[in-house]
C-alpha positions in Angstrom: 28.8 7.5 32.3 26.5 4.6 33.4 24.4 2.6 31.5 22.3 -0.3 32.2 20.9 -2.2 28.9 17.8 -4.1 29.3 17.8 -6.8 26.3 21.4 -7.1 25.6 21.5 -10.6 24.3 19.1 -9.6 21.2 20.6 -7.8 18.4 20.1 -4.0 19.0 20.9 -4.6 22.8 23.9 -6.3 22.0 25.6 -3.9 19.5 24.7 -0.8 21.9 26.6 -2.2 24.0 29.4 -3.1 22.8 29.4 0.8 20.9 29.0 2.2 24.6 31.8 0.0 26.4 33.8 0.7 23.3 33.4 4.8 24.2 34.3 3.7 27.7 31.2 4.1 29.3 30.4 1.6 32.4 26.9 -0.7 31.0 25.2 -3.2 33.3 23.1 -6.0 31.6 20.8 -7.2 34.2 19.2 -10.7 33.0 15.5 -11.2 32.0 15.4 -12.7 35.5 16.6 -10.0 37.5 14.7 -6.7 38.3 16.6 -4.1 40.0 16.2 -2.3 43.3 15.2 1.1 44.0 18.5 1.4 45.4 20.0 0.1 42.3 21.9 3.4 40.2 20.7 2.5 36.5 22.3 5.6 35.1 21.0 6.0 31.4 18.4 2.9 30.6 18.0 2.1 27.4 15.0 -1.1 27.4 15.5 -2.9 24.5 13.7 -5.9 25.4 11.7 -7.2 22.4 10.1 -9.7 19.9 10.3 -9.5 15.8 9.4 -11.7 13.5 8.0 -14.2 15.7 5.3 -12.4 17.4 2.3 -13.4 15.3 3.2 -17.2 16.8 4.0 -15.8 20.5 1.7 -13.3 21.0 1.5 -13.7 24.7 5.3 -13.4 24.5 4.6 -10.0 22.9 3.3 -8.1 25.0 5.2 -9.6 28.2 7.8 -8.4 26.6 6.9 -5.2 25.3 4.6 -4.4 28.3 4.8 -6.7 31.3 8.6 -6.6 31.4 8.8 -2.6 31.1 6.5 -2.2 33.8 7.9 -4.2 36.2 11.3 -3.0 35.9 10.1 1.0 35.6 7.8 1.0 38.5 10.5 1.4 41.0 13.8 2.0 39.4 16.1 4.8 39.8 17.9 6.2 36.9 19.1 9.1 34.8 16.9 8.8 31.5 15.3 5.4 30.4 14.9 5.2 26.6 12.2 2.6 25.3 12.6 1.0 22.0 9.9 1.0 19.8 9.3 0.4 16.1 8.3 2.9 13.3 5.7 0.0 12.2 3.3 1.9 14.5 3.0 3.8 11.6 1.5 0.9 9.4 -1.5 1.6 8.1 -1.5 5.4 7.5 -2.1 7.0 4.1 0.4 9.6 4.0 3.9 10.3 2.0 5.8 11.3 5.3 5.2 10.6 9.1 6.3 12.2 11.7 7.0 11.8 15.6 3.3 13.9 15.7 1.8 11.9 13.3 -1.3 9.8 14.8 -1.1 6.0 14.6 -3.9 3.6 13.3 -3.1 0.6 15.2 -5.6 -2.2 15.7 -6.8 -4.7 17.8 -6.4 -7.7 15.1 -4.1 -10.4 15.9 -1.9 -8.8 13.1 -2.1 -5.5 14.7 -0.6 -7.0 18.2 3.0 -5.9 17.8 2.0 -2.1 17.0 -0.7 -2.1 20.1 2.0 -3.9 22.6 4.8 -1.1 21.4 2.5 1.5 21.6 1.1 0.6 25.0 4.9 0.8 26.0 5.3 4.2 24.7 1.9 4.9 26.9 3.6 3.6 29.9 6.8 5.7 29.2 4.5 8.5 28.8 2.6 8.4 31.6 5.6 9.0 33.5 6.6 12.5 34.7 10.4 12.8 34.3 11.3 14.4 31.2 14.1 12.1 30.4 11.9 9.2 30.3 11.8 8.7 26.1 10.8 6.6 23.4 12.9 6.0 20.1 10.5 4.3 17.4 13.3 2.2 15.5 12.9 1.3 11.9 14.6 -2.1 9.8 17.9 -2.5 11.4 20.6 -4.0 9.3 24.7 -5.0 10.7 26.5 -8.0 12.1 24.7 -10.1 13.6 20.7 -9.1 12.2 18.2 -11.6 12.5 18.2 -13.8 9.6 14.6 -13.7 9.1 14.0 -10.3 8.2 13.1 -9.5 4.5 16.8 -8.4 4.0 18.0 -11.2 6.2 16.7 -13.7 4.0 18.1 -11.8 0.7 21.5 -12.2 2.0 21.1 -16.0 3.2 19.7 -16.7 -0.9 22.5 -14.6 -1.9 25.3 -16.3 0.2 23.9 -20.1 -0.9 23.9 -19.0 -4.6 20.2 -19.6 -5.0 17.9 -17.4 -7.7 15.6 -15.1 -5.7 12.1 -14.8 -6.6 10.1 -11.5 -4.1 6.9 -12.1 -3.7 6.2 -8.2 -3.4 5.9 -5.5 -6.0 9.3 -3.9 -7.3 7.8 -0.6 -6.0 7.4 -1.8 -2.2 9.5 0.0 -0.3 10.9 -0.1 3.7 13.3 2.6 5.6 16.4 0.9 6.9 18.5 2.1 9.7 22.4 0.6 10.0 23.3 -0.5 13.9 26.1 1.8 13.4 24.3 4.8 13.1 21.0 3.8 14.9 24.0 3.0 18.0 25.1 6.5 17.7 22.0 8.1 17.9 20.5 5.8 20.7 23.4 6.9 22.8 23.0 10.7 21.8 19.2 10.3 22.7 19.5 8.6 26.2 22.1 11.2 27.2 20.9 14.4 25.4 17.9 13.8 24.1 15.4 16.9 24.0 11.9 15.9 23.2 10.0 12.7 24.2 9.7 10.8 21.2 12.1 10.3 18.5 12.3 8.7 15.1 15.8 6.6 14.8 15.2 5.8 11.2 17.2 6.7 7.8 14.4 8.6 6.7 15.5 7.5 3.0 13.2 4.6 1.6 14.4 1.6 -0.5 12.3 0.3 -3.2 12.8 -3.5 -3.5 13.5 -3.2 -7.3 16.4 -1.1 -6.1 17.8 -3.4 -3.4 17.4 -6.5 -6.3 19.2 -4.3 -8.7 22.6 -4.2 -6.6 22.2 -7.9 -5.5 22.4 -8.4 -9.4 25.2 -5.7 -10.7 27.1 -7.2 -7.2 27.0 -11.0 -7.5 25.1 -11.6 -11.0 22.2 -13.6 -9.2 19.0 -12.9 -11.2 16.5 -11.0 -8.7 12.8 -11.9 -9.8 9.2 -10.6 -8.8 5.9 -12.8 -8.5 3.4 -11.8 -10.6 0.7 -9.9 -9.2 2.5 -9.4 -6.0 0.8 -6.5 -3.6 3.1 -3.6 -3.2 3.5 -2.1 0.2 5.3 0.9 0.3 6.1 2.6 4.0 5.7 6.4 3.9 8.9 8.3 4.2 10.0 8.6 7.8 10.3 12.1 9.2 13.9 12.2 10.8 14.1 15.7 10.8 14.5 15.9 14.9 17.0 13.2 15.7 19.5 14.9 12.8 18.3 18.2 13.8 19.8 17.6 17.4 22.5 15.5 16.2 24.0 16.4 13.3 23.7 12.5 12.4 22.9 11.5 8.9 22.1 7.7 8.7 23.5 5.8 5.7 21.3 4.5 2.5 21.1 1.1 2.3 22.3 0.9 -0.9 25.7 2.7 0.0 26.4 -0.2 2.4 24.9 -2.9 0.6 27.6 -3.8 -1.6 29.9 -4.5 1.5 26.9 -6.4 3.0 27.3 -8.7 -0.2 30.8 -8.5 -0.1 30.9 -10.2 3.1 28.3 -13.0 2.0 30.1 -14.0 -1.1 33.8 -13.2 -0.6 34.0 -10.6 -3.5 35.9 -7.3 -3.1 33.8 -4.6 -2.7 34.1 -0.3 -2.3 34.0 0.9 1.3 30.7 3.0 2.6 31.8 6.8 3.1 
């Protein structure tokens, strides 16, 4: 099959498609430069174009990205399915122990609140259009090769791999989903190709608490994990995967079955294989 990648420099972009070339599928990375034709054959699009950490300092960047960028490259292109990456931090904000793909968002217009609108004006892009196979897959905390270092679990592992005590500034309760590129690869493919609804969670749908990630950084490499007084604790409702595995079959990994090889890698000690 063909596949064209929109973003395949960044992290996401760049593991799908090595996954995809790997299952001997033809992939096209166009450039940020270059928009294709109308008489260009994108196959199955998968737009993972996108800012992270940095948007509160680029927020002009943001929503090219996430809005500008789509549009252009959507308007006239010819292809199979297009799949739009979004984020499950849409969901930010909403007091409620699960969410689901139906479940309304509470984005605002804050400067804070500029990542969620941008993504979500994507999605409102994606689903103003009229082919069926035109989908959006709202992607929670990716970990694998090659993450961005300054993610809440990226920085963990860079304390962990320079010996250094850590000290969390949030709550022991706090809690986030986490996704492996592995398995959010696998179902990105199965999505773009196969994919049945509109909208799709790509998630683990299994919360971590940080007292439980700080617990295997200590049993793993003895480094003491502390927690700042007072700190706020933000814990992200469950995530509803109940469609994607429903579909699939796929069950995304905890993150605490894969950490210890994550640590393993950063410090050099021997550890058990995931399942």
């Amino acid at each position: 099959m063909r596949f064209t990648v929109f973003g395949a420099t960044g992290f996401i972009g760049g593991a799908l498609t090595a996954h995809l070339r790997s299952a001997g599928h033809e992939v096209r990375t166009p450039s940020r430069a270059e928009i294709p034709g109308p008489d260009d054959d994108l196959g199955h699009v998968v737009y993972a174009i996108g800012l992270t950490g940095d948007f509160r300092s680029r927020p002009l960047d943001t929503v090219d990205a996430h809005v500008t960028v789509l549009a252009d490259r959507i308007r006239a292109a010819r292809f199979d399915s297009w799949l739009y990456l979004s984020s499950t931090r849409v969901y930010s904000g909403i007091d409620a122990a699960t969410v689901s793909e139906e479940t309304p968002t509470l984005a605002r217009p804050t400067s804070d609140g500029i990542y969620d609108l941008s993504k979500l004006l994507g999605e409102a892009i994606c689903a103003s259009r009229a082919e069926p196979t035109v989908r959006v897959a709202r992607v929670s905390n990716v970990y694998g090769a090659g993450a961005h270092s300054d993610t809440f679990l990226g920085m963990l592992l860079a304390d962990v791999a320079a010996g250094r005590a850590i000290t969390i500034g949030e709550d022991a309760r706090s809690s986030k989903d986490y996704v492996a590129i592995d398995d959010l690869c696998r179902m990105l493919t199965a999505v773009a190709t196969s994919g049945r609804h509109r909208l799709y969670n790509l998630a683990s749908g299994q919360p971590v608490t940080h007292g439980e990630v700080a617990e295997v950084i200590t049993a793993r490499t003895g480094i003491t994990v502390d927690f700042a007084p007072g700190g706020p604790t933000r814990a992200f409702p469950t995530i509803d995967v109940s469609r994607i595995e429903s579909e699939t079959g796929l069950t995304p990994a905890r993150l605490t079955d894969r950490l210890p090889d994550m640590l393993a890698e950063v410090v050099g000690h021997p550890a058990p294989s995931h399942p």
